[in-house]
VONU-802163 format. One record per atom (N, C-alpha, C): atom name; x, y, z. Coordinates in Angstrom, 3 decimals. Layout:
<sites>
+----+----------+----------+----------+
: at :       px :       py :       pz :
+----+----------+----------+----------+
: CA :        X :        Y :        Z :
...
+----+----------+----------+----------+
</sites>
This chain:
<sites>
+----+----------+----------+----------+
: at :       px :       py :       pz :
+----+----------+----------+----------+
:  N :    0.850 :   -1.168 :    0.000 :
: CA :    0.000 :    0.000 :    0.000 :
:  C :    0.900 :    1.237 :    0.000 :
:  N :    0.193 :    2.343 :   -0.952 :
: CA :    1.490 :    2.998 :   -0.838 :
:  C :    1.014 :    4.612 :   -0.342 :
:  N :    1.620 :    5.130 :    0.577 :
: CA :    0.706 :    6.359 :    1.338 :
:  C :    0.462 :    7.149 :    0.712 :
:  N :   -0.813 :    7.955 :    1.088 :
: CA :   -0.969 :    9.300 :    0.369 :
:  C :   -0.178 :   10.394 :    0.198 :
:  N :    0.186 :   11.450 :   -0.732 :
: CA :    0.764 :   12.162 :   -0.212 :
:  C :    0.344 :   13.623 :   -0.892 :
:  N :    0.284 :   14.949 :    0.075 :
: CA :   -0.480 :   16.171 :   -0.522 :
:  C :    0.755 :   16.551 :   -0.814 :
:  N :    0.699 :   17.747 :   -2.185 :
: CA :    1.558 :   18.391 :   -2.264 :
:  C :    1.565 :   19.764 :   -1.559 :
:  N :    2.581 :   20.836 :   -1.295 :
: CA :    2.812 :   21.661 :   -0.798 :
:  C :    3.786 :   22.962 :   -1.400 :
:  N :    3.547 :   23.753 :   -1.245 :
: CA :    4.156 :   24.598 :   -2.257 :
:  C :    4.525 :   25.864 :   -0.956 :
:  N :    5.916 :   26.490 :   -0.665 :
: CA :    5.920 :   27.422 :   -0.147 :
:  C :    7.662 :   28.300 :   -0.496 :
:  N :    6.882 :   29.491 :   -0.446 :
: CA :    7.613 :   30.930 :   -0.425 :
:  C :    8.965 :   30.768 :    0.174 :
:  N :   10.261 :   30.625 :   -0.009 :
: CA :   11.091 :   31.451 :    0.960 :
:  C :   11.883 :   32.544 :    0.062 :
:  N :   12.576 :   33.722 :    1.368 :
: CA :   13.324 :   34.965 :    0.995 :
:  C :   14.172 :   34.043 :    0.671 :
:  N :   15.445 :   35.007 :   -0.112 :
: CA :   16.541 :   34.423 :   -0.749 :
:  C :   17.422 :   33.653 :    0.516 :
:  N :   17.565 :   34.380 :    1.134 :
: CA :   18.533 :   34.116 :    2.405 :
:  C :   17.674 :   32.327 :    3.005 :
:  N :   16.980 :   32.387 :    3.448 :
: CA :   16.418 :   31.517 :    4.113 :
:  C :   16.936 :   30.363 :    2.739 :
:  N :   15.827 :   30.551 :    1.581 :
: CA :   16.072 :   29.654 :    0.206 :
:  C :   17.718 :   28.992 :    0.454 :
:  N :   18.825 :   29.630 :    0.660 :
: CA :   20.105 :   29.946 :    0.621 :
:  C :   20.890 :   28.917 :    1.884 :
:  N :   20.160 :   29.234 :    3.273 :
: CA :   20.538 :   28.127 :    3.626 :
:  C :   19.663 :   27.078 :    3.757 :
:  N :   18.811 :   26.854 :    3.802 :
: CA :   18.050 :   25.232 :    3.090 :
:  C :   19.477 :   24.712 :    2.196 :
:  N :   19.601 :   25.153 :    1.163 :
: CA :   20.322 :   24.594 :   -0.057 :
:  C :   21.635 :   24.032 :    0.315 :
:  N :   22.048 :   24.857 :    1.124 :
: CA :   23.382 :   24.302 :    2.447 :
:  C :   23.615 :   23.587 :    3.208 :
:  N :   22.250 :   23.492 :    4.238 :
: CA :   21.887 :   22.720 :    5.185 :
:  C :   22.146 :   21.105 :    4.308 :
:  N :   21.029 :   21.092 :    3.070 :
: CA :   20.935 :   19.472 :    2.083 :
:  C :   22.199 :   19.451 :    1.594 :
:  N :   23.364 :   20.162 :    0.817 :
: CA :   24.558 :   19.619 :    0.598 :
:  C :   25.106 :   19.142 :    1.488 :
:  N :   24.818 :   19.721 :    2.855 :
: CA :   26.306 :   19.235 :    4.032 :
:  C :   25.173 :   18.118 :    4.444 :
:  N :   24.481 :   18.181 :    4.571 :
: CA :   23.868 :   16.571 :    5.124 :
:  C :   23.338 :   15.330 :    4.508 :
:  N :   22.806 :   16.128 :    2.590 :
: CA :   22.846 :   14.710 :    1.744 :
:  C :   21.203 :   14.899 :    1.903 :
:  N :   20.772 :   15.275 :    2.476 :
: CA :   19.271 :   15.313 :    2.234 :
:  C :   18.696 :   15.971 :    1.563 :
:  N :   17.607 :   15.869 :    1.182 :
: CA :   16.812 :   16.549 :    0.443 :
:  C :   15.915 :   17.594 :    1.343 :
:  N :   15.489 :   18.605 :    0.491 :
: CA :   14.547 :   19.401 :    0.931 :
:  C :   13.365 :   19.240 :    1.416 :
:  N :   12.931 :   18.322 :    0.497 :
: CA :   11.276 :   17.795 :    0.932 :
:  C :   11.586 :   17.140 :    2.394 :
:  N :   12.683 :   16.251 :    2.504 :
: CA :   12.656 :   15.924 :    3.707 :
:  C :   13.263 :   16.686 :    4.833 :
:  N :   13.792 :   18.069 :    4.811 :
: CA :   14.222 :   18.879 :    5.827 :
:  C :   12.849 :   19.357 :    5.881 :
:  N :   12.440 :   19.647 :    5.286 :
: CA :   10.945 :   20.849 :    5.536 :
:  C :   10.128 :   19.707 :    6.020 :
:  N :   10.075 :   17.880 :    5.482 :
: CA :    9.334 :   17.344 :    6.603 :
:  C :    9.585 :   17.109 :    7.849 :
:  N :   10.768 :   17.069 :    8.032 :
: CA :   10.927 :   17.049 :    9.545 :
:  C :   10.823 :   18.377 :   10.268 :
:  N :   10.860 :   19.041 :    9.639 :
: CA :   11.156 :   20.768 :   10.379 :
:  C :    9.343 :   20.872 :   10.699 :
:  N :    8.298 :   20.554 :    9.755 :
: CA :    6.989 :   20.962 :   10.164 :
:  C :    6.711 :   20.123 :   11.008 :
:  N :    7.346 :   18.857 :   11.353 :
: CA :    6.679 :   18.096 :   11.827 :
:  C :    7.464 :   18.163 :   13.682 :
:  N :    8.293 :   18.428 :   13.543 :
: CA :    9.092 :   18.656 :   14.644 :
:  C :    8.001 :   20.398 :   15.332 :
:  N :    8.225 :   21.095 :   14.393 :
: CA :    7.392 :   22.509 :   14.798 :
:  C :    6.127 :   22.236 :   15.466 :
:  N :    5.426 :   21.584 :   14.706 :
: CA :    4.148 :   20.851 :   15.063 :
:  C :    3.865 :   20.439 :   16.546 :
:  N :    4.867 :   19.357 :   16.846 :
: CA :    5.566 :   18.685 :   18.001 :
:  C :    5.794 :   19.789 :   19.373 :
:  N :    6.180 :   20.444 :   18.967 :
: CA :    6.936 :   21.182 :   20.372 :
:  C :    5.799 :   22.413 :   20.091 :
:  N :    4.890 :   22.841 :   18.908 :
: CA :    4.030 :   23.558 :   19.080 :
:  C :    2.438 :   23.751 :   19.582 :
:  N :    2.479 :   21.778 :   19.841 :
: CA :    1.182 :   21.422 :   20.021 :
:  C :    1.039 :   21.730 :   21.725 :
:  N :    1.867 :   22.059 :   22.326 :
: CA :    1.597 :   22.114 :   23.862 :
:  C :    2.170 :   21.006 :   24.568 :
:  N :    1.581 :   21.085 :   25.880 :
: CA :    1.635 :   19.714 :   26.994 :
:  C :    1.030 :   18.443 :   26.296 :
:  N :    2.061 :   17.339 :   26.739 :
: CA :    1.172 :   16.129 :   26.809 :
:  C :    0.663 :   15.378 :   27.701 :
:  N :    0.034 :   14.480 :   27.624 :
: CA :   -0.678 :   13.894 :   28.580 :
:  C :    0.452 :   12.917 :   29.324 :
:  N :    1.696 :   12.747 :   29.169 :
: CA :    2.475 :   12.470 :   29.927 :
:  C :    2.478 :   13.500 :   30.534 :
:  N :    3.388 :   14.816 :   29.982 :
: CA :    4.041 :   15.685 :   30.502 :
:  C :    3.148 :   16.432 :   32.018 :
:  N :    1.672 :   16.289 :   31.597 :
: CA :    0.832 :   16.412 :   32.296 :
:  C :    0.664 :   15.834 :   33.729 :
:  N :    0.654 :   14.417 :   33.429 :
: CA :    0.422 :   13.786 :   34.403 :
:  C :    1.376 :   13.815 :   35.595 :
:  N :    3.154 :   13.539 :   34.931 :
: CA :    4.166 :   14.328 :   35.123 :
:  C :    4.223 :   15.263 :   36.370 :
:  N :    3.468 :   16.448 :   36.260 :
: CA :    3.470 :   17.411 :   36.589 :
:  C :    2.668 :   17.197 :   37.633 :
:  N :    1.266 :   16.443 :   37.986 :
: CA :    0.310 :   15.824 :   38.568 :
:  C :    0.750 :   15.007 :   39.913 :
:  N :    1.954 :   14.032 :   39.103 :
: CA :    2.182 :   12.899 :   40.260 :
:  C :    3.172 :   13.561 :   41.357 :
:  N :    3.221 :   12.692 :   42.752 :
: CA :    4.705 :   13.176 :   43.284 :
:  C :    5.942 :   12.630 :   42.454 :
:  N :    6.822 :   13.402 :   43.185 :
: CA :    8.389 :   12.479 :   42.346 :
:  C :    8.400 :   11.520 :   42.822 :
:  N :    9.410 :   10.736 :   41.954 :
: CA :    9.857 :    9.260 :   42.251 :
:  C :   10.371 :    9.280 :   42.959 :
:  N :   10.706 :    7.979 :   44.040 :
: CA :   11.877 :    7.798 :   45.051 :
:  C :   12.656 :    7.722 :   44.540 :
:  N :   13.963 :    8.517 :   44.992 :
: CA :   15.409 :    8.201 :   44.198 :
:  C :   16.284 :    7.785 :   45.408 :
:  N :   15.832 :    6.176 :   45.082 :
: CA :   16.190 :    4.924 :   45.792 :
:  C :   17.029 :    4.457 :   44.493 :
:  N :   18.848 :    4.571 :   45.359 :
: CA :   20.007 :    3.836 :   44.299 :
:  C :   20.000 :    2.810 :   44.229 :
:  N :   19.775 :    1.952 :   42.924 :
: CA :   19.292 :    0.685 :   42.709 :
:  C :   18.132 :    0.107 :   42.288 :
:  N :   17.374 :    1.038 :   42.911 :
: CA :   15.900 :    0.799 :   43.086 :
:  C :   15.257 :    1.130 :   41.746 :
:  N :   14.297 :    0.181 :   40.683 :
: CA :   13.733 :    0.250 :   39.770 :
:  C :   12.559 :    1.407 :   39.680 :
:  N :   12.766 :    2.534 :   38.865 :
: CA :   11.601 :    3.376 :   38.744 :
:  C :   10.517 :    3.032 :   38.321 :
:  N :    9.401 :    2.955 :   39.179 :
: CA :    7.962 :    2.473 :   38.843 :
:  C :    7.594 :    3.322 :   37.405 :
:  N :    6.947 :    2.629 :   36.588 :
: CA :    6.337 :    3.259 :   35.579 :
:  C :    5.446 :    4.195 :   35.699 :
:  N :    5.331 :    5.037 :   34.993 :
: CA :    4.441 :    6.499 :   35.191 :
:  C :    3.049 :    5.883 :   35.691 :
:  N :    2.791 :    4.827 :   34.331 :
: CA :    0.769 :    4.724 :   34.777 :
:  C :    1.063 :    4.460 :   35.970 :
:  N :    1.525 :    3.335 :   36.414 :
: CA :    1.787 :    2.680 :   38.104 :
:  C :    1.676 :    3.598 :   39.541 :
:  N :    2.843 :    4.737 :   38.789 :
: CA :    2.903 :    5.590 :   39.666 :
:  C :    1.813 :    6.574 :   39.800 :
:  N :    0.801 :    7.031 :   38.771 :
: CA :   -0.134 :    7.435 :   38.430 :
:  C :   -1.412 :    6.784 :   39.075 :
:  N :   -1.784 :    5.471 :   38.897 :
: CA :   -2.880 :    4.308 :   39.813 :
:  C :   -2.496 :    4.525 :   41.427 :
:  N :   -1.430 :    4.116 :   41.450 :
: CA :   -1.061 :    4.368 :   43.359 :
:  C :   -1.799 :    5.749 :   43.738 :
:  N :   -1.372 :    6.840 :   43.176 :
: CA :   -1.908 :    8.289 :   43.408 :
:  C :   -3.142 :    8.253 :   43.293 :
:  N :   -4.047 :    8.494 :   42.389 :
: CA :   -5.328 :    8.065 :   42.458 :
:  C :   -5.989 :    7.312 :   43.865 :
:  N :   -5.512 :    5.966 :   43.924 :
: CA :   -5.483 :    4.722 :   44.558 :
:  C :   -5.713 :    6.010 :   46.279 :
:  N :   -4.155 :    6.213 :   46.371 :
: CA :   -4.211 :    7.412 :   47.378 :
:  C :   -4.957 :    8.245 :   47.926 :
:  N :   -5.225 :    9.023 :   46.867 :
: CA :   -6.082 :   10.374 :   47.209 :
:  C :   -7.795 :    9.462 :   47.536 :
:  N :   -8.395 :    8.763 :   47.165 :
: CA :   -9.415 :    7.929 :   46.876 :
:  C :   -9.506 :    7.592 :   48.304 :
:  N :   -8.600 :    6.806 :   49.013 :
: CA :   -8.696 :    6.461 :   50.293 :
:  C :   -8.234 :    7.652 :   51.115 :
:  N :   -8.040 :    8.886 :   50.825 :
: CA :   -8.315 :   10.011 :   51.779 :
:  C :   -9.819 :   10.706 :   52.424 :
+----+----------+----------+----------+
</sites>
């Protein structure tokens, strides 16, 4: 199966145009694929918090017990719940 794909068409000043063209000689890539990772990366860090980062922010910290295996977020996430529930 072979994916869809839209085309896209965009503007740059000379300068910008200028290093794109630099950036793909010294790294061998192509354009289409710097500008896909660049929107998609933009995208990424432009969409906000995630629902990790969230929860994250939600739970207490981990014990930083040397040796000691860090419980996984959901885990640590259920206990809390679990917690507050029996308060």
């Amino acid at each position: 199966m072979t994916a869809s794909r839209n085309l896209l068409s965009v503007r740059l000043d000379a300068e910008l145009a200028a290093s794109l063209e630099r950036y793909c000689a010294q790294t061998g890539r192509t354009r289409s694929q710097v500008v896909q990772q660049s929107v998609a990366q933009y995208l990424l860090a432009d969409a906000g918090p995630t629902l990790g980062s969230l929860a994250e922010a939600v739970l207490p910290p981990a014990p930083k017990t040397p040796g000691a295996p860090r419980a996984p977020r959901q885990q640590r996430f259920r206990e809390h719940v679990r917690a507050k529930r029996r308060r």
